[in-house]
C-alpha positions as CSV (number, residue, x, y, z in Angstrom):
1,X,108.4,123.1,40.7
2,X,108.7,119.7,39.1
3,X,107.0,117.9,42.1
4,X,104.0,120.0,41.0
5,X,104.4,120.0,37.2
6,X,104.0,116.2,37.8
7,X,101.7,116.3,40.4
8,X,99.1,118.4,38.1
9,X,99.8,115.4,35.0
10,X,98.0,113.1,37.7
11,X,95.6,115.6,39.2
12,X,94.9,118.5,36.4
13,X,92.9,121.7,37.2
14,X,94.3,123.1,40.5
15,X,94.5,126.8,40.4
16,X,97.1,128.9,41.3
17,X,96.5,129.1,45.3
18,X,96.4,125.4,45.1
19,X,99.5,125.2,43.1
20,X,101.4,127.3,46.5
21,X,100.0,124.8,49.3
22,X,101.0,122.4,46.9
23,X,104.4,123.2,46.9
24,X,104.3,124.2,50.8
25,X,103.3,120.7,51.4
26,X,106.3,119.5,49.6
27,X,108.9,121.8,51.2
28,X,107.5,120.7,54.8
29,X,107.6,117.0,54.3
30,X,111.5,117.3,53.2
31,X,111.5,119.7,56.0
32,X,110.0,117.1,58.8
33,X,111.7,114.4,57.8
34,X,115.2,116.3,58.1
35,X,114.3,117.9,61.8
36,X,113.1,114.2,62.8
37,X,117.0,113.6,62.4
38,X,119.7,112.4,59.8
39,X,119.1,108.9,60.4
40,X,115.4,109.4,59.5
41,X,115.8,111.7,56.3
42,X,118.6,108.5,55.5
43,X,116.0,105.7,55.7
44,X,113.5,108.2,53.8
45,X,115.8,108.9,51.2
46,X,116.9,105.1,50.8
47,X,113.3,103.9,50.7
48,X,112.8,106.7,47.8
49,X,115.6,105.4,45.9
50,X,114.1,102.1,46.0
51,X,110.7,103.0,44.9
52,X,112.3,105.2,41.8
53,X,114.1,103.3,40.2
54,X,111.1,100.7,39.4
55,X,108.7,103.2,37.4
56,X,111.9,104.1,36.1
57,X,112.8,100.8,34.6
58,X,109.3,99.8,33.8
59,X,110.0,103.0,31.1
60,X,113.1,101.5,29.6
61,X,111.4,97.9,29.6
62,X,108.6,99.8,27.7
63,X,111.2,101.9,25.4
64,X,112.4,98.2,24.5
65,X,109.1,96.4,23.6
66,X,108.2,99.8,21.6
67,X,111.5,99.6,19.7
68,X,111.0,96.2,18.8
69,X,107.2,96.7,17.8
70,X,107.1,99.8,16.3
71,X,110.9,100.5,14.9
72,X,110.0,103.0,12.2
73,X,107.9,105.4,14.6
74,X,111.0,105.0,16.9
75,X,113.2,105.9,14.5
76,X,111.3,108.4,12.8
77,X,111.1,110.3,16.5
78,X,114.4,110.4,16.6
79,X,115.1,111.6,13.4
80,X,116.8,114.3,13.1
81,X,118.8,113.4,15.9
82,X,120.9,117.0,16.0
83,X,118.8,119.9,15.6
84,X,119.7,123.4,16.6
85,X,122.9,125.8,16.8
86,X,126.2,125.9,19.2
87,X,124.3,128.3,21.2
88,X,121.2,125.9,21.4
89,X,123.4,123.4,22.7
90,X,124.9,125.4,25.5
91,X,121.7,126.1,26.8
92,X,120.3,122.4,26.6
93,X,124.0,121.9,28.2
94,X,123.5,124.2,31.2
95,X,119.7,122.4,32.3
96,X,121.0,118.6,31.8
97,X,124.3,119.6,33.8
98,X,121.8,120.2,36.7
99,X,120.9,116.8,36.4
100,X,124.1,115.7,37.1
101,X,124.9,118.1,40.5
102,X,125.2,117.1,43.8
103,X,128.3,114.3,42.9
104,X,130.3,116.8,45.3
105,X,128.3,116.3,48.6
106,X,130.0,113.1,48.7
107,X,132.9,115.0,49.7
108,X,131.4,116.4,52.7
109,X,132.3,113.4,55.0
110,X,135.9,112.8,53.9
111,X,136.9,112.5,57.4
112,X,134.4,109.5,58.1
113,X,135.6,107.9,55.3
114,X,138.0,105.0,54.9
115,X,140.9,105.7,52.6
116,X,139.3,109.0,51.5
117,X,141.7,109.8,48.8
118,X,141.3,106.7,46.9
119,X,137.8,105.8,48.2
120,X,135.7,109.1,47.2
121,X,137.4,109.4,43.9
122,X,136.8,106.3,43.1
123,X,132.9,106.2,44.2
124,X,132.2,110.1,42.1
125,X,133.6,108.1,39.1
126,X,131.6,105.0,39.1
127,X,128.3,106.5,40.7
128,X,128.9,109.0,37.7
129,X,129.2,106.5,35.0
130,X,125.9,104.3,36.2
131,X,123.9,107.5,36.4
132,X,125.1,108.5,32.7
133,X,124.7,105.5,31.5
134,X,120.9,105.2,33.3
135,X,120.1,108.6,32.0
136,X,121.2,108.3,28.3
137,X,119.3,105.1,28.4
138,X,116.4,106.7,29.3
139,X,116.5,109.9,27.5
140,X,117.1,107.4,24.4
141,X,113.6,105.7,25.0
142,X,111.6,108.7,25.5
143,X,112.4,110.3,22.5
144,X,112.4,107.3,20.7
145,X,108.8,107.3,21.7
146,X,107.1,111.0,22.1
147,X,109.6,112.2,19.8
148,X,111.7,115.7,20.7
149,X,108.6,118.4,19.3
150,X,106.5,116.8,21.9
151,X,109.3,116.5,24.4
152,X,110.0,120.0,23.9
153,X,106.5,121.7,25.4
154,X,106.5,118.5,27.4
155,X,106.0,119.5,31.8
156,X,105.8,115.7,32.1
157,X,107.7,113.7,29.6
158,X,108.0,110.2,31.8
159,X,104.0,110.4,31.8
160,X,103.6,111.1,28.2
161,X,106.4,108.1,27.1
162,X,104.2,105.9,29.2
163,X,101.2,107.2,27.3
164,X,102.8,106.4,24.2
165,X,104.4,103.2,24.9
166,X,101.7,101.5,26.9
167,X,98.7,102.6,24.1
168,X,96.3,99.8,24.9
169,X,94.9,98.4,26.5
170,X,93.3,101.2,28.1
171,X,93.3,100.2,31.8
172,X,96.8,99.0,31.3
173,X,97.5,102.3,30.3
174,X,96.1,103.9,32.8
175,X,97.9,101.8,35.7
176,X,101.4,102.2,33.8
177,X,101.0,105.9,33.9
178,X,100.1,106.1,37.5
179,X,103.0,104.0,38.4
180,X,105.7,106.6,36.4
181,X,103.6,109.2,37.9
182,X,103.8,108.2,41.2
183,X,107.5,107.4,40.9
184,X,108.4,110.5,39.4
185,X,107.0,112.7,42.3
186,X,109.3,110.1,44.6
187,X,112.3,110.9,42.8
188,X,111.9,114.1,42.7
189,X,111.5,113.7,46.3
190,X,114.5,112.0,47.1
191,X,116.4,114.2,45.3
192,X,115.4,116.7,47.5
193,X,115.8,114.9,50.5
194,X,119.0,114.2,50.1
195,X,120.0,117.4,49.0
196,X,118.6,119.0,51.9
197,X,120.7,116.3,54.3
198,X,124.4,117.6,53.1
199,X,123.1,121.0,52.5
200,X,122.1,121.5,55.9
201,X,125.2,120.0,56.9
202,X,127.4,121.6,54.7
203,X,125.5,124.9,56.5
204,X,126.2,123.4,59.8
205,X,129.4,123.1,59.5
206,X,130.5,126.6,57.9
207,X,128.6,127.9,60.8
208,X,130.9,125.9,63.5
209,X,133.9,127.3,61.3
210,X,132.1,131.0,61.7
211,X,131.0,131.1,58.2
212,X,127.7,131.2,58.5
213,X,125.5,132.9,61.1
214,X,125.5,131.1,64.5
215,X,121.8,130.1,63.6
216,X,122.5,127.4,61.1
217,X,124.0,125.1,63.8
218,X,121.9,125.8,67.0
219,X,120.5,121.9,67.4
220,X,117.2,121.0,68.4
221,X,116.5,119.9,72.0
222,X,115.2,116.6,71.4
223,X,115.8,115.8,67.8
224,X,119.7,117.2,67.7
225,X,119.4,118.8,64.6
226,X,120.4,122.0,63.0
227,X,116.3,122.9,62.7
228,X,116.5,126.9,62.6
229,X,119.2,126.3,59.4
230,X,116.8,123.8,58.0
231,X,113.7,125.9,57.9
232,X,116.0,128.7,56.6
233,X,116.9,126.7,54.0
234,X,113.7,125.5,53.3
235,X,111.7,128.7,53.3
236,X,114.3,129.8,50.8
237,X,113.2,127.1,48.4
238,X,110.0,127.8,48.9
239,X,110.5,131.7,48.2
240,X,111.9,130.4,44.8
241,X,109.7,128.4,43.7
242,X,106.7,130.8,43.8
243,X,109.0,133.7,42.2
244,X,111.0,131.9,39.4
245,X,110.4,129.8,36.6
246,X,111.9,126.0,36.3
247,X,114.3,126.7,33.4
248,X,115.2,129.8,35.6
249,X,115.8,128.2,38.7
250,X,117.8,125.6,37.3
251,X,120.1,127.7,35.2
252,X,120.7,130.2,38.0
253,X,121.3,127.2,40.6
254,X,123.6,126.0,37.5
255,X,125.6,129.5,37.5
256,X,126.1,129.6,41.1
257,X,127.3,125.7,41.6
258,X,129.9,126.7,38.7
259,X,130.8,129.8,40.5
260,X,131.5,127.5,43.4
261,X,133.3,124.8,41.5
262,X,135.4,127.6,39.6
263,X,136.5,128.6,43.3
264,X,137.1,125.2,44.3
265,X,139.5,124.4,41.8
266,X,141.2,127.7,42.2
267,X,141.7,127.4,46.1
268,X,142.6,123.8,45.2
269,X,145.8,125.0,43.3
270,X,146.8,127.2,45.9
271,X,146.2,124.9,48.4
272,X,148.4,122.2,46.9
273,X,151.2,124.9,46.7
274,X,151.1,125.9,50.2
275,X,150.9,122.3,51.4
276,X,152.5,120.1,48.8
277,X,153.2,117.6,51.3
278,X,149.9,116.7,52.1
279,X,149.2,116.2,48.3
280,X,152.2,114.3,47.4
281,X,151.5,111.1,45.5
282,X,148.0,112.6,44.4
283,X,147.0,112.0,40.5
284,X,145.7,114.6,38.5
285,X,146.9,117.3,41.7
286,X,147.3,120.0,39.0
287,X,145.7,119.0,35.7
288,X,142.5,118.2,36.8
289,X,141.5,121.7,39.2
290,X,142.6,123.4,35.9
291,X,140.4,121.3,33.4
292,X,137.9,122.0,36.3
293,X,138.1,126.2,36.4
294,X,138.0,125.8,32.5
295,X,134.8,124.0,32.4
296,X,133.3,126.1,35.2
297,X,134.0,129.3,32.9
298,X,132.4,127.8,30.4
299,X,129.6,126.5,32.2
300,X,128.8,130.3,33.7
301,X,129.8,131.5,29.9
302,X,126.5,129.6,28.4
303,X,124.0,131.2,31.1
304,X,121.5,133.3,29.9
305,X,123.2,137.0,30.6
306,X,119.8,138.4,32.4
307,X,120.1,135.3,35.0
308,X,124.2,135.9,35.4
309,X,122.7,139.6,36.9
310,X,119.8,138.2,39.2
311,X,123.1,135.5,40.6
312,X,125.4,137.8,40.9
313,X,123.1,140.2,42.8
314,X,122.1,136.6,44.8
315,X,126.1,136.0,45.5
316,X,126.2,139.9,46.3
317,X,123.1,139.5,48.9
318,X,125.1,137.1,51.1
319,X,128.2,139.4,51.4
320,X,126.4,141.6,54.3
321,X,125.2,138.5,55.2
322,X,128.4,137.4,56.1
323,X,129.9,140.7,57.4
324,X,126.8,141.6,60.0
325,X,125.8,138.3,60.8
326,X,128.2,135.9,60.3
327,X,130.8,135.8,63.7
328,X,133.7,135.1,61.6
329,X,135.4,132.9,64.9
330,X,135.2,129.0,65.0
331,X,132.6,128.1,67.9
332,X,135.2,126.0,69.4
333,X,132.9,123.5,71.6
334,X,130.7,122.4,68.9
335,X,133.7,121.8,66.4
336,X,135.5,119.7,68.7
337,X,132.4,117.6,69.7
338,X,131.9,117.1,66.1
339,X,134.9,116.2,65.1
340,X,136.0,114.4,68.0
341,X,136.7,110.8,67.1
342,X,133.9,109.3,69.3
343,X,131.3,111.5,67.0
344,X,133.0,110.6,64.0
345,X,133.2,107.2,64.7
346,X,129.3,107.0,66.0
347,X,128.5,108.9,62.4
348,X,130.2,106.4,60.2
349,X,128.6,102.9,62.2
350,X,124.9,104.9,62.2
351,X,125.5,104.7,57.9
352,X,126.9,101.8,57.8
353,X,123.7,100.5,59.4
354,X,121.1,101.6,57.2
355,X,119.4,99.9,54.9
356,X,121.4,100.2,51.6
357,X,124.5,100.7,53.5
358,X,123.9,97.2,55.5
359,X,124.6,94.6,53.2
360,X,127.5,96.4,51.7
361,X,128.8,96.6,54.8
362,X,128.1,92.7,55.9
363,X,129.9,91.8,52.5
364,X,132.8,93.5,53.2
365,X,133.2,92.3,57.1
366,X,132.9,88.6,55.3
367,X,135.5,89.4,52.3
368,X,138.0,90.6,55.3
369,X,138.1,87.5,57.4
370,X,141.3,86.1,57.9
371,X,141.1,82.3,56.7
């Protein structure tokens, strides 16, 4: 939905049939890249994050010169910098949390990981605190330079702060807002690629614990990946985005994830009781899946009541789901080869190969070297 909102900023007057290849085109380049194979969709999604993140600053650079040239429009944008109820600000809370989702796929490969209980912790707090500290940055220039009335009926806001910072000249104007274009359809994209890699393998492995249907982790003959979950996954997106609405979509999405986290941090008590020995010496063991639940609750609490119905009647869809289709036994041979150690171990070299990972990974073999 956003891929196309942006997309029509840069190429206006496509009708509605256009508007649904559109999209289609989208879904099936996340999905090709995924069935090509994980180490594909990882060099995709790295090369994505690259190309991002310059349009990206080239805003903030802008926000800066604009602030400096033109402080009392800036100012005046921003002013009044609180505007609305409580209730305004729950539902403005529930669409910028989705911003913020996906810091738990990180957890997915725990048992790859070095020092997982230290090491993931660790990485969701500091990958969280440059992200909020990007996004505030750049939310901050933006309004300081459309302003929030125009923000507010806004389908492209990065496009119209480049408008508005980079007035004239006219051809520079013109290139700048390509540029954010352009990078805002690849970040949109690699947020979905690399939400489709650990949803897919989140799916793959429920379906090896008997979770899911058998289908989500029957592997491609050449490629080796889970491609009938994929294109289940992907048609389901697809689905969505020609039924719903943006706002709607992300606050149902929103709902669900918090019905999940609520869960989570539930199971996560109950869990540590059972086993205490397994989380002895761990900070936070009990304060922090009961800050969690609270927040969840609250999170689902600020949903728009007609969207908490079409979720729970989503959540309620999967239920015969599970009980017809789902084989509710481990399939034994592809759990072990999965999480034999050979696998594991080939897993966590293949990332530490690619491209972002590479460096990291050559700085930290040179830091260990005994003198």
């Amino acid at each position: 939905m956003a891929f196309t909102q942006y997309f029509l900023s840069l190429v206006p007057g496509i009708d509605e049939l256009g508007k649904a290849l559109l999209k289609g085109v989208f879904i099936a380049i996340i999905l090709s890249t995924n069935l090509v194979g994980v180490k594909t969709a990882g060099r995709v999604n790295d090369a994505l994050t690259i190309a991002k993140l310059t349009p990206l600053l080239l805003i903030v650079v802008g926000g800066i010169a604009f602030l400096g040239l033109q402080p009392g429009t800036f100012a005046s944008n921003l002013s009044p910098f609180v505007t609305g109820d409580l209730s305004a600000f729950g539902r403005a809370l529930v669409l910028i949390f989705w911003a913020y989702a996906g810091f738990e796929l990180s957890t997915l490969p725990t048992d790859e990981i070095d020092r997982p209980g230290k090491t993931i912790p660790r990485a969701i707090v500091i990958g969280m605190l440059i992200v909020i500290a990007f996004y505030l940055f750049t939310n901050f220039v933006v309004m300081g330079a459309v302003g929030g009335g125009a923000l507010g009926v806004s389908t492209s806001p990065l496009i119209d702060a480049a408008h508005a910072m980079f007035s004239a000249p006219i051809l520079l104007t013109n290139a700048v807002v390509i540029v954010v274009g352009l990078g805002a359809l690849l970040s949109i994209t690699g947020a979905d690629e690399s939400g489709t890699v650990g949803t897919s393998r989140l799916a793959y492995a429920m379906s090896i614990d008997g979770l899911l249907p058998e289908t989500f982790s029957r592997s491609h003959s050449r490629f080796k990946t889970p491609y009938l979950g994929l294109i289940v996954l992907c048609l389901t997106a697809y689905v969505a985005s020609l039924l719903g609405g943006l706002t709607d979509l992300i606050s149902s999405a929103v709902f669900l994830l918090a019905f999940v986290y609520f869960m989570t941090c539930i199971s996560t008590i109950l869990l540590e009781r059972k086993h205490p020995k397994v989380s002895r010496g761990l900070r936070g063991k009990r304060l922090i899946p009961v800050v969690g639940a609270f927040f969840s609750l609250v999170l689902m609490g600020l949903v728009n009541p007609l969207l908490i119905g079409i979720s729970l009647i989503l959540l309620a869809v999967g239920v015969p789901v599970y009980v017809f289709f789902s084989p509710r036994h481990e399939l034994q041979d592809l759990k072990a080869a999965f999480w034999s150690a050979e696998a594991i171990s080939r897993r966590a070299y293949s990332q530490g190969g690619r491209f972002l990972a590479y460096p990291l990974r050559r700085i930290q073999q040179f830091t260990r070297r005994e003198p």
